[in-house]
NUZA-640388 format. One record per residue: residue in three letters; y, x, z of N, C-alpha, C, O, CB in turn. Coordinates in steps of 0.2 Angstrom, whole numbers, plus 2048, in hexadecimal, padded with zeros to 3 digits. Glycine has a CB too. Example, Ala and Ser with C-alpha at 12.3 -4.5 7.8 and 13.67 -1.06 7.14 Angstrom:
PT:code:n_v:n_u:n_w:ca_v:ca_u:ca_w:c_v:c_u:c_w:o_v:o_u:o_w:cb_v:cb_u:cb_w
PT:ALA:7E4:842:827:7EA:83E:827:7F0:842:827:7EF:847:82A:7EA:839:82D
PT:SER:7F5:840:823:7FB:844:824:800:840:827:806:843:828:7FD:846:81D
This chain:
PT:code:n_v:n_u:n_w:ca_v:ca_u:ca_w:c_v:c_u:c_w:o_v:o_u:o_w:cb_v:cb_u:cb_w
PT:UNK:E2C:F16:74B:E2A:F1C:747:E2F:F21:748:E35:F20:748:E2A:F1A:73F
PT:UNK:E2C:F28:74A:E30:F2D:749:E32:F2F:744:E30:F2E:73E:E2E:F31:74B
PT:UNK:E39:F33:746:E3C:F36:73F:E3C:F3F:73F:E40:F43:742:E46:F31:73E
PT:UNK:E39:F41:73D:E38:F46:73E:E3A:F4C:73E:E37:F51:73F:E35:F46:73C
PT:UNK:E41:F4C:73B:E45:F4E:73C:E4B:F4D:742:E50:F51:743:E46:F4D:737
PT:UNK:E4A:F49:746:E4E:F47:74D:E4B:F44:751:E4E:F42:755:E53:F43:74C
PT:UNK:E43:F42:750:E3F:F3F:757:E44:F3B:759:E46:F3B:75F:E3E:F45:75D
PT:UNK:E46:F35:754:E49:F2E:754:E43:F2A:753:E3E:F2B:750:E50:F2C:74D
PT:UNK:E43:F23:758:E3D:F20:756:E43:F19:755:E48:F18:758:E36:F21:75C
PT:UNK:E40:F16:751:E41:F0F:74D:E41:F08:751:E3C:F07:754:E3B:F0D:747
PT:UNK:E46:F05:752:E45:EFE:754:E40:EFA:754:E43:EF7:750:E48:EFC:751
PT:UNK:E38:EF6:755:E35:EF5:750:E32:EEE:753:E30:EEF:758:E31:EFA:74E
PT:UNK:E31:EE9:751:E2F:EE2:754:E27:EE2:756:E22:EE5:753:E30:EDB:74D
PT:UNK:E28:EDF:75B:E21:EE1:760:E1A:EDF:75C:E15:EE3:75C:E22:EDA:766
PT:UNK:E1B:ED6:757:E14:ED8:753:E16:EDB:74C:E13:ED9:747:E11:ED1:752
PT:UNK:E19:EE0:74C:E18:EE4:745:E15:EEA:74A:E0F:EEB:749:E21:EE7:740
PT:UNK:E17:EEE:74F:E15:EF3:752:E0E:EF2:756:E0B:EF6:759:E1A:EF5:755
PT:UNK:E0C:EEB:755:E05:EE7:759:E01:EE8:753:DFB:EEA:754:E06:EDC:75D
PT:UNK:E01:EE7:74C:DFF:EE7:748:DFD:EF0:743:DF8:EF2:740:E03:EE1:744
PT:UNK:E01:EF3:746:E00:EFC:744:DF9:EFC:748:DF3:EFE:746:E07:F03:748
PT:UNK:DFA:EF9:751:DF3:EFD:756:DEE:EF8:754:DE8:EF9:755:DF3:EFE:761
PT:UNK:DEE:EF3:752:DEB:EED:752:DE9:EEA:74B:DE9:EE4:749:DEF:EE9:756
PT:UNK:DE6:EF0:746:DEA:EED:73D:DE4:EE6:73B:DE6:EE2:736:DE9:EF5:735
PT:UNK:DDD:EE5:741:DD9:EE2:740:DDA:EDC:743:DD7:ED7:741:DD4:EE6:742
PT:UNK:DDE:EDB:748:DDE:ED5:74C:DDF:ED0:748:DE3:ECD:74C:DE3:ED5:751
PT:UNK:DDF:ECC:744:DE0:EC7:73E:DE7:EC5:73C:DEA:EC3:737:DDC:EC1:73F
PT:UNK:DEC:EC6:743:DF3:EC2:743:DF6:EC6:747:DF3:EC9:74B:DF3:EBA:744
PT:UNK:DFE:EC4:747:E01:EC9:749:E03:EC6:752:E05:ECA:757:E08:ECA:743
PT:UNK:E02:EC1:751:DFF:EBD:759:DFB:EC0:75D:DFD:EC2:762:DFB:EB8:75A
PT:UNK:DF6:EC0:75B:DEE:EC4:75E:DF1:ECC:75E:DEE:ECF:763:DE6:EC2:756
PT:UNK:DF4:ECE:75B:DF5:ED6:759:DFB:ED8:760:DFA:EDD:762:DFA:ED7:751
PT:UNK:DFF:ED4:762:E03:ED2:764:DFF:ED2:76D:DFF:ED7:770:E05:ECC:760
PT:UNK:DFE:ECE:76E:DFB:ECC:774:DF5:ED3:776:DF2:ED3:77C:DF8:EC2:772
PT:UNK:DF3:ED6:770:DED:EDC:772:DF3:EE2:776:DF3:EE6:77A:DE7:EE0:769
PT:UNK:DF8:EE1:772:DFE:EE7:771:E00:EE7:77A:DFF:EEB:77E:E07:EE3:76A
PT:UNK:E02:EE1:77A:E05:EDF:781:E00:EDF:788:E01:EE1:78E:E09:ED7:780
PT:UNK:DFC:EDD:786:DF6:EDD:78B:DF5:EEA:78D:DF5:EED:793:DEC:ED7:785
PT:UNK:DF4:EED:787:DF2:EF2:788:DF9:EF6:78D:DF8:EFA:792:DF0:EF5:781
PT:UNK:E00:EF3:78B:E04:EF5:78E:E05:EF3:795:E08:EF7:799:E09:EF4:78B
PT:UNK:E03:EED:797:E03:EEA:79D:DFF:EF0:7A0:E01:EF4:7A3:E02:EE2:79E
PT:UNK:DF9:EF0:79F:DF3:EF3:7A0:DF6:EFC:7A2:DF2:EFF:7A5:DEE:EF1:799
PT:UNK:DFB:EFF:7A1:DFC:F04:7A2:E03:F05:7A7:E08:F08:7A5:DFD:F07:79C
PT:UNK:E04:F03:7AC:E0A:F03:7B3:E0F:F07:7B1:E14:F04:7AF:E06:F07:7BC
PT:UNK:E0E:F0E:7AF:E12:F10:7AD:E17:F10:7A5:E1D:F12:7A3:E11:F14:7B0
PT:UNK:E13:F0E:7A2:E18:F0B:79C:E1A:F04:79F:E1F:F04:7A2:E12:F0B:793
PT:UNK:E18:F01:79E:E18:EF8:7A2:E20:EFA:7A6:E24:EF5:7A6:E10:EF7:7AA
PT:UNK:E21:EFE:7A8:E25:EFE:7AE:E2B:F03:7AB:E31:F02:7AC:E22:F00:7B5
PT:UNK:E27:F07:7A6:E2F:F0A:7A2:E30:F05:79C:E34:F09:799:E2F:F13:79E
PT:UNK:E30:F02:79A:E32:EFE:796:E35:EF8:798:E3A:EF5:795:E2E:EFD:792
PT:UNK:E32:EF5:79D:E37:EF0:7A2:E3E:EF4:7A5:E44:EF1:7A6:E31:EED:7A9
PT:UNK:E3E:EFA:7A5:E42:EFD:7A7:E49:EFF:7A1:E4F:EFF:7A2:E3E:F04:7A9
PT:UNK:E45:EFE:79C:E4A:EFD:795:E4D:EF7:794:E50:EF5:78F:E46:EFE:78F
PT:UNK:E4C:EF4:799:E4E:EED:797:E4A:EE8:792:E4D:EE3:790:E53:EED:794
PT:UNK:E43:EE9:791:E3F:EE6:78F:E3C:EE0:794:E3B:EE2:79A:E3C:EEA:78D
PT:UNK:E3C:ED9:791:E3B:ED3:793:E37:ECE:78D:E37:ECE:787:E43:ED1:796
PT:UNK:E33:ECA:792:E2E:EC5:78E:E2F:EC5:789:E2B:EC6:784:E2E:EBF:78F
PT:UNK:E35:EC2:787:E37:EBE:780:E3A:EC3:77C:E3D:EC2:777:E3D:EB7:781
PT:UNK:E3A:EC8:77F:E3C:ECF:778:E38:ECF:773:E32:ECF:773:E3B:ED6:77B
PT:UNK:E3C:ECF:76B:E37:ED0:766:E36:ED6:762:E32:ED6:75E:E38:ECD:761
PT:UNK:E3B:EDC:767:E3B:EE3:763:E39:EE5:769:E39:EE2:76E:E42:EE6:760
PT:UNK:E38:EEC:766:E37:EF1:76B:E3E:EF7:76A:E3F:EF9:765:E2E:EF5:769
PT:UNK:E42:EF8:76D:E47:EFF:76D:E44:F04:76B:E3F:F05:76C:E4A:F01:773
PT:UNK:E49:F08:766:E44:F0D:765:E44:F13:76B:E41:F18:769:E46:F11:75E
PT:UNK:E45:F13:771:E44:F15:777:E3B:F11:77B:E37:F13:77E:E4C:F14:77B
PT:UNK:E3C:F0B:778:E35:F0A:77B:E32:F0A:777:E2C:F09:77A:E33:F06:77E
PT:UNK:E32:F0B:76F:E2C:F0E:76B:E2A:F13:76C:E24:F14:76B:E2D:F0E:765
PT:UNK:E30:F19:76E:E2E:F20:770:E27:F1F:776:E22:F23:776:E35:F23:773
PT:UNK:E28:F1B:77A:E26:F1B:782:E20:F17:781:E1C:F19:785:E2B:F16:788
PT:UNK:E1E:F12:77B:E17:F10:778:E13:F17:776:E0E:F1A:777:E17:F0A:772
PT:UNK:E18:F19:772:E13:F1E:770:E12:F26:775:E0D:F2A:775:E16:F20:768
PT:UNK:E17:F25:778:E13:F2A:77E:E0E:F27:781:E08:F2A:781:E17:F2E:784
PT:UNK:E0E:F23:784:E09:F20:786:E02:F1E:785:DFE:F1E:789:E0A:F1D:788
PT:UNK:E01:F1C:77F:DFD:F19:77B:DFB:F1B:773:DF8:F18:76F:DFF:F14:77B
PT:UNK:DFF:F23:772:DFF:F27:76B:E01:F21:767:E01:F1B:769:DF6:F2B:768
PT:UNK:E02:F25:760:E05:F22:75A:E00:F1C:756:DFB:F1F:755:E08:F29:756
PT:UNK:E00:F19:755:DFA:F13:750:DF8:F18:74C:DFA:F1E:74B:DFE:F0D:74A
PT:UNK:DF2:F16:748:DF0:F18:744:DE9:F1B:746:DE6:F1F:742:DF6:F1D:741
């Protein structure tokens, strides 16, 4: 989440932020796995966030690559 006052964005665990784009998917698995499939699906987010040091077994996102979801893929909601 941005803070609007300093364009800080929040730490935030992958199925909490799978479940904002995804609020229908039933579980935070399924939410999860839609989340990661649309990012793979974009080369260059995919590749700035591996660049952040994002790896498989990561359960957060940095708030540098929450920034980088959401340029890529606008804010939930």
């Amino acid at each position: 989440m941005q803070d609007a006052n300093h364009n800080n964005y929040m730490m935030m665990g992958k199925a909490d932020l799978a479940l904002q784009y995804f609020p229908m998917a039933g579980d935070k698995i399924t939410a999860r796995r839609h989340l990661m499939s649309w990012i793979k699906r974009c080369p260059p987010l995919w590749e700035g966030i591996r660049q952040l040091g994002y790896h498989q077994r990561c359960q957060y996102f940095s708030p540098k690559m929450v920034q980088l979801i959401y340029h890529f893929l606008g804010e939930p909601g």
